[in-house]
Structure formats: structure tokens, C-alpha cells
C-alpha positions in Angstrom: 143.0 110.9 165.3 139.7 109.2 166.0 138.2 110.5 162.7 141.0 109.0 160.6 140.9 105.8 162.5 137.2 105.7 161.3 137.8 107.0 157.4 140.9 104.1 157.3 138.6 101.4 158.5 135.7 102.9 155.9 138.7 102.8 153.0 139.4 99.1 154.4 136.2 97.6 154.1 135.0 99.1 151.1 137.9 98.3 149.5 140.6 95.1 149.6 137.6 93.5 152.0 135.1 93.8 149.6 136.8 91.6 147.6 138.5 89.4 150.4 135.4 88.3 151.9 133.7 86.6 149.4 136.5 83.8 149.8 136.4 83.3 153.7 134.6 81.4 155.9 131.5 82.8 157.1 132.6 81.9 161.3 135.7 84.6 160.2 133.9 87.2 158.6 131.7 87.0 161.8 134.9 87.4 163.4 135.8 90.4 161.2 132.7 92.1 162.6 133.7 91.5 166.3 137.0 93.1 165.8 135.7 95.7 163.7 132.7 96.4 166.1 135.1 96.4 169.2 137.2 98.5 167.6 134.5 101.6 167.1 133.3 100.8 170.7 136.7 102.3 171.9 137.1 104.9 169.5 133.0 106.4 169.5 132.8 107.9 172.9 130.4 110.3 171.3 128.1 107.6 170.3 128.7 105.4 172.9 127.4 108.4 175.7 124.1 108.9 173.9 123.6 105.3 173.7 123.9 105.1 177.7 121.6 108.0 177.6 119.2 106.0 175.7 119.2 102.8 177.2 119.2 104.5 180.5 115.6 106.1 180.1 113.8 102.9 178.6 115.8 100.3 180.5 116.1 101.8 184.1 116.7 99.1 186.1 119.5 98.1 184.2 123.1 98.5 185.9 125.6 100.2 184.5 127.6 97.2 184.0 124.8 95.5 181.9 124.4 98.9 180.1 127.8 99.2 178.9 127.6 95.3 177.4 124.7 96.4 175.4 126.4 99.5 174.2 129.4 97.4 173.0 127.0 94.2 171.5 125.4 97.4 169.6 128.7 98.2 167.8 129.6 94.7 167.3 126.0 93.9 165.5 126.4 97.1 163.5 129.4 96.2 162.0 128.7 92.5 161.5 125.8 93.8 159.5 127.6 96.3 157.4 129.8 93.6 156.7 127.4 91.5 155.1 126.4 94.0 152.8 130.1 92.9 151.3 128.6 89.3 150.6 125.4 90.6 148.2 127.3 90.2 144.9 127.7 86.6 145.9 124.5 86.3 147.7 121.8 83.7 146.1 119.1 81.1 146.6 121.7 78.7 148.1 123.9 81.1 150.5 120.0 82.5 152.0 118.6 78.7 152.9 122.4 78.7 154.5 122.2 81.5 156.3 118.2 83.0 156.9 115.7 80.5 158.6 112.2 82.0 157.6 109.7 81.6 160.7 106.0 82.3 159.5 106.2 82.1 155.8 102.5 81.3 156.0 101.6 84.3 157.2 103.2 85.6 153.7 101.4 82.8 151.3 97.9 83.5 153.3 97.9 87.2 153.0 99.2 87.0 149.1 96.2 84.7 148.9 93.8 87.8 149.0 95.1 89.2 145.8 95.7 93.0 147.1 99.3 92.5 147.9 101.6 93.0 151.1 103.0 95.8 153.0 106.4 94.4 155.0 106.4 96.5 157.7 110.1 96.8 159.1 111.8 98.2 161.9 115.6 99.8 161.2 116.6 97.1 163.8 119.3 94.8 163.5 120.1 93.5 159.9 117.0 94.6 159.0 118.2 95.2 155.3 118.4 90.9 155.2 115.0 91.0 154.7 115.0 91.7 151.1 117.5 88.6 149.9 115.9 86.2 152.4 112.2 87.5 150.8 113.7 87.8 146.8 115.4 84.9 147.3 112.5 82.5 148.5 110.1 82.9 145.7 108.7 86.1 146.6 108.7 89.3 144.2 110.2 91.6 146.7 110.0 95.7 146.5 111.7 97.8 148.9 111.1 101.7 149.8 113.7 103.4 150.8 116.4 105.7 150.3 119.4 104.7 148.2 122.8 104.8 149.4 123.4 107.1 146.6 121.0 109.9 148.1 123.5 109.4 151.5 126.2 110.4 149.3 124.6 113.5 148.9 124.8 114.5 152.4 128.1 113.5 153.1 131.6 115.3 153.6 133.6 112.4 153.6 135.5 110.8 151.5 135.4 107.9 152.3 131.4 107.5 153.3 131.2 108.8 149.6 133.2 106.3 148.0 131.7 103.9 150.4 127.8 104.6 149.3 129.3 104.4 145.7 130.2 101.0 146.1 126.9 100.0 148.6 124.2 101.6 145.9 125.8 99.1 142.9 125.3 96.2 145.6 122.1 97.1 146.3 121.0 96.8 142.8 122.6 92.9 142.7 119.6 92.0 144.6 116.3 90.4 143.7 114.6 93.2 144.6 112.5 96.7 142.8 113.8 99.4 144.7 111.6 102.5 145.2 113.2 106.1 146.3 111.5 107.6 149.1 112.7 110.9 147.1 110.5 109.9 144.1 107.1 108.8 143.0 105.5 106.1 144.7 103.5 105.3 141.7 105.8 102.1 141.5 104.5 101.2 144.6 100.8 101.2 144.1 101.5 99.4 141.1 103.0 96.6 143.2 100.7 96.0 145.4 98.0 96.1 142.5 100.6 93.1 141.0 99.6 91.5 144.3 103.6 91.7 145.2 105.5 92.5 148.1 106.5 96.2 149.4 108.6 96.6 151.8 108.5 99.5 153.9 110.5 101.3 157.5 107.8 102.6 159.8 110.7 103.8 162.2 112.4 106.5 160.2 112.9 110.1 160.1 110.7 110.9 156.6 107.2 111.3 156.0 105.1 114.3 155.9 102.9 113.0 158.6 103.3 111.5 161.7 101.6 110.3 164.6 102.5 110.3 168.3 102.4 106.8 170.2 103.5 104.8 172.7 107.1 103.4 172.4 109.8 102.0 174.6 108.2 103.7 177.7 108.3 107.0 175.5 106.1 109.5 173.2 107.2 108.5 170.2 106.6 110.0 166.6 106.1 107.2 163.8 105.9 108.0 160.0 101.8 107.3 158.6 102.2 106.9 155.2 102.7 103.3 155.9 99.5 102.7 157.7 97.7 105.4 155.1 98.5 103.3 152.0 97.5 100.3 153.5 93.8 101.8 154.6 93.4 103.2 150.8 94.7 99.8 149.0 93.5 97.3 151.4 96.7 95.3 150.9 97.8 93.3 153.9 100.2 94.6 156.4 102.7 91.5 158.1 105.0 92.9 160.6 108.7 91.1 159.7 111.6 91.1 162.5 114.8 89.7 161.8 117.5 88.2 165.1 121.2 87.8 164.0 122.8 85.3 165.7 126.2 83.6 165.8 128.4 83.2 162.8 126.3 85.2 160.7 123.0 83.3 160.9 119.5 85.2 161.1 116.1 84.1 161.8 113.6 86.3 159.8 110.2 86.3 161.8 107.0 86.8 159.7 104.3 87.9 161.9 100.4 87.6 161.6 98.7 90.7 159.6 97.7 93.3 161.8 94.0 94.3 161.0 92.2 97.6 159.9 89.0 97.9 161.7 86.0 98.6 159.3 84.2 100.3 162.3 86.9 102.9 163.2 87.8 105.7 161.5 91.4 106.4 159.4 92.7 108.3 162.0 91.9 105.4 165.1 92.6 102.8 162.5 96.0 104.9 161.6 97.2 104.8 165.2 96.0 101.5 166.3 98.5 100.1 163.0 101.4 102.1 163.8 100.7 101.6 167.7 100.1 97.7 167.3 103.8 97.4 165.3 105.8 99.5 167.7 104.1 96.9 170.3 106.0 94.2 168.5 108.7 96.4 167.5 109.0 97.2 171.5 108.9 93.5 172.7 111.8 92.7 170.2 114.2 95.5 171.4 113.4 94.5 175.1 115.0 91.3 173.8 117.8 91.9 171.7 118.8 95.5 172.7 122.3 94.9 170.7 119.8 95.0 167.6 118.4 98.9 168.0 121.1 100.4 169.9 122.8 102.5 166.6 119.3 103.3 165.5 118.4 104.7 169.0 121.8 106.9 168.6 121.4 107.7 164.7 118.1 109.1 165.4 119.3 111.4 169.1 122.3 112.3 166.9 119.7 113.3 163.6 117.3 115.1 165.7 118.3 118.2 164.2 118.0 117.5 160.5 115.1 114.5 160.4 111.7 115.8 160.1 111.0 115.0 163.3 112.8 113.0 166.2 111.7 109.7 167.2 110.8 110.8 171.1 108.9 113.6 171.9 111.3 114.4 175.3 114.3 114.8 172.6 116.0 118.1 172.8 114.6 120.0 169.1 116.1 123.3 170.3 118.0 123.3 166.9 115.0 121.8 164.9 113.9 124.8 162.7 110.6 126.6 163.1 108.7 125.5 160.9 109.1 121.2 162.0 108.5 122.5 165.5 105.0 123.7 163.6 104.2 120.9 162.3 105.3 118.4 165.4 102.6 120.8 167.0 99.9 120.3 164.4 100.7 116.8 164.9 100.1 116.7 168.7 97.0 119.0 168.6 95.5 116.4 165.9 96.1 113.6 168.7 94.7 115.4 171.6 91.5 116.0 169.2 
């Protein structure tokens, strides 16, 4: 019953609200993404248990009470920004000033200023995929990295979730914004950053080849180094971007300062001091708006089994095959050398 709850609310939104929310009011589509958000908060037990699991190791002291708020602040974000994605058709220089505030734009025109481009590194935290109209849409020539909805499609069983990332990948591509596969050559990408543009990039997912093992969220974590790699070869500048969704569908994107490779360390310190120095900021922000990372802290538990590695080193990889188990341990013996 539960499952056809969820492929009926899928069907829903990707189809007569698709079209329906272009013509309300932004306070109800907010709304909208309460109900909707409430709704899979009573109907995921599944998810909501390993997001108490979760919360429960990096926030201890938390009650169970404040816990359980979280949990149910995580659905409602999630849905309010799966929502939005409806609005992109519609989306353009006038709706962003509306809707995003851009804090440290500075930090943007200053590092563009030293001609070898910029490396946006993101967190999959809150609306994170906001950054790319709010950047497009300021001025910027924006590229993203990432995987299109259309290679989801590929993995899925449903129905519905195909039909949805149908309809998500052709809204994608309404954007101001180069889109580069993760899947395929990242020529595109050196290219941009020899343009002096702007890549943006997820240092928090499951891909990569190579990873390193840091400190996050009180945990071993494993973060992705291809980021932090590309930016040590090119030289282009890496600004950390977070952005806060608050109420009625309002954001505030927050540039941050460049962080710094260090001429006198090696790749391999200067590799980990990068990665370690974002999932500092990364840290701080979750600390703060919890609501904002609670589905990726469950997507990842739940994917632990099929990513190329998990995001904690204490998650259970008794179904991980062999051979990622090798390389997690090639991985850890490289950081203990």
C-alpha cells in the first residue's frame, strides 16, 4: 500500500503539477511541499529509522523528541525542493533576484579575476541543485558535473521514477547551464576552466575512482578526490558554495572564500587538507540546518551496497562486493602511509 501511495504522488507531481505550478503563488507551492513532505514522513518508516540511526551517532545529545522534528523537517525540505525543480521551465533572471539572495559574489568576481577558472564545490545538501540557476542566472557561465536524471532512469524499476527522470532530464536542459556526465569525458570540463568559467562539482557523492578518508560529522568519512585532483593540476580556484532554504521558497546561496593549495605540501597533503577543509564547512552547515542533509545521510546508508564506497567508514559493507572492499583498503593503507 505504501509503495503505491508513493508511485501516485510520483505520477501526481510529474504530471497535472508540473503544469499547475507554474500559475500559483510561490507561499502555496511552499505549502504543497509541507503536505507532500508530511505525507512521506508517515508513510517511510524505512527511511525515517535510518535517519534516527544517523542523526543519533553525530548528534548524541539530541533527545529523541528533537530527533524525530529533524527527521520530519528532512522530508519536508526534500519535497519542497523536488518541487522546485517543477518551476525551471519558467525559471529566469527575474524569478532568481526573487527568490536566491547571493552572499559572497566577490569571492566569485575575485577568483574569476585570476583567469584559470573556478571549481564550485557543493555539498548534496539541501537544494543544492539551486545553485546552478541562481549562478547562470547572475551573469556567470555556469557548468555543472554530474549525473543526468536520464542515467537514474537506467537504474530504476519503476514506473513512475522512470517517467519522472524523463520529464526532470528535459528540465534540466532549460537551464543556463553546460552539463557534463560524470559517465563521460571530462574533456568539457578542462576546457571550461581553460575558458576561465565556472564548474560546478559534488564532493559528497558515491563516484570517483579515488577517495580519501577524513574527518566528518564526528565520523571516518570517505570523500571523492577527483575534485581536489583537478584543481592541483589546473590551478583554477576552488570557492566552497552552500545554499539555506528558508520560508516560502526563498534561499540564500553562500559563496565562501577559496580554499588554498599549499605550494610546500605535497598532492597527497594538499589533497586531504582540500577535501578535509570543505567537509569542515560542509560539517558546520549540517550542525545548523540538519533538515538540509537528512535524505542524503539516508540515500547514502541506504546505497552502501551499490556506491563505490559508503560515506562512513563504521557503515555496514557486508554486501559491498570484493573487490570495493579492495580498494576502500588500498585507500586506508594509502592514509596510514
Amino acid at each position: 500500500m505504501k509503495l503505491v501511495i508513493k508511485e501516485l504522488m510520483i505520477l501526481l507531481m510529474w504530471y497535472p503539477l508540473r503544469i499547475i505550478v507554474r500559475f500559483l503563488p510561490l507561499r502555496v507551492t511552499y505549502l504543497l511541499g509541507i503536505v507532500g513532505g508530511y505525507i512521506l514522513y508517515l508513510i517511510s518508516r524505512d527511511k525515517h529509522k535510518i535517519m534516527a540511526r544517523e542523526f543519533g551517532l553525530i548528534m548524541p545529545n539530541r533527545s529523541k523528541a528533537e530527533i524525530n522534528k529533524i527527521i520530519k523537517g528532512s522530508f519536508i525540505n526534500y519535497c519542497i525542493s523536488e518541487i522546485e525543480v517543477l518551476l525551471y521551465p519558467v525559471m529566469n533572471k527575474k524569478f532568481i533576484e526573487k527568490i536566491v539572495k547571493i552572499e559572497g559574489k566577490e569571492y566569485l568576481d575575485d577568483a574569476l579575476s585570476k583567469g584559470k577558472g573556478i571549481l564550485l564545490f557543493q555539498a548534496h545538501f539541501g537544494a543544492f541543485q539551486m545553485t546552478m540557476p541562481a549562478i547562470g542566472y547572475s551573469g556567470y557561465t555556469m557548468n555543472q558535473v554530474s549525473a543526468s536524471s536520464s542515467i537514474w532512469k537506467e537504474g530504476s524499476d519503476s514506473v513512475a521514477h522512470k517517467k519522472m527522470f524523463d520529464v526532470k532530464a528535459r528540465y534540466e536542459y532549460t537551464l543556463p547551464v553546460k552539463h557534463i556526465s560524470v559517465t563521460s569525458s571530462l574533456k568539457p570540463l578542462f576546457n571550461a576552466l581553460k575558458m576561465n568559467e565556472i564548474v560546478g562539482i559534488t564532493v559528497d557523492g558515491g563516484g570517483g575512482k579515488k577517495i580519501v578518508r577524513i574527518k566528518f560529522l564526528g565520523r571516518d568519512a570517505y570523500f571523492q578526490t577527483g575534485a581536489a585532483d583537478i584543481t592541483i593540476k589546473t590551478g583554477a580556484e576552488i570557492v566552497p558554495a552552500f545554499i539555506i532554504t528558508e520560508n516560502g521558497i526563498r534561499h540564500r546561496l553562500i559563496i565562501h572564500r577559496p580554499l588554498k593549495v599549499n605550494p610546500a605540501l605535497s598532492k597527497d597533503e594538499n589533497r586531504k587538507n582540500i577535501l578535509q577543509g570543505f567537509a569542515a564547512l560542509l560539517e558546520g552547515y549540517v550542525y545548523q540546518y540538519p533538515t538540509h542533509y537528512g535524505y542524503t545521510l539516508c540515500l547514502r546508508r541506504l546505497r552502501a551496497s551499490l556506491d563505490a564506497y559508503p560515506l562512513f567508514a563504521d557503515c555496514d559493507v557486508s554486501n559491498v562486493n570484493k573487490k570495493t572492499k579492495t580498494e576502500w583498503k588500498v585507500a586506508d593503507y594509502a592514509q596510514k602511509k
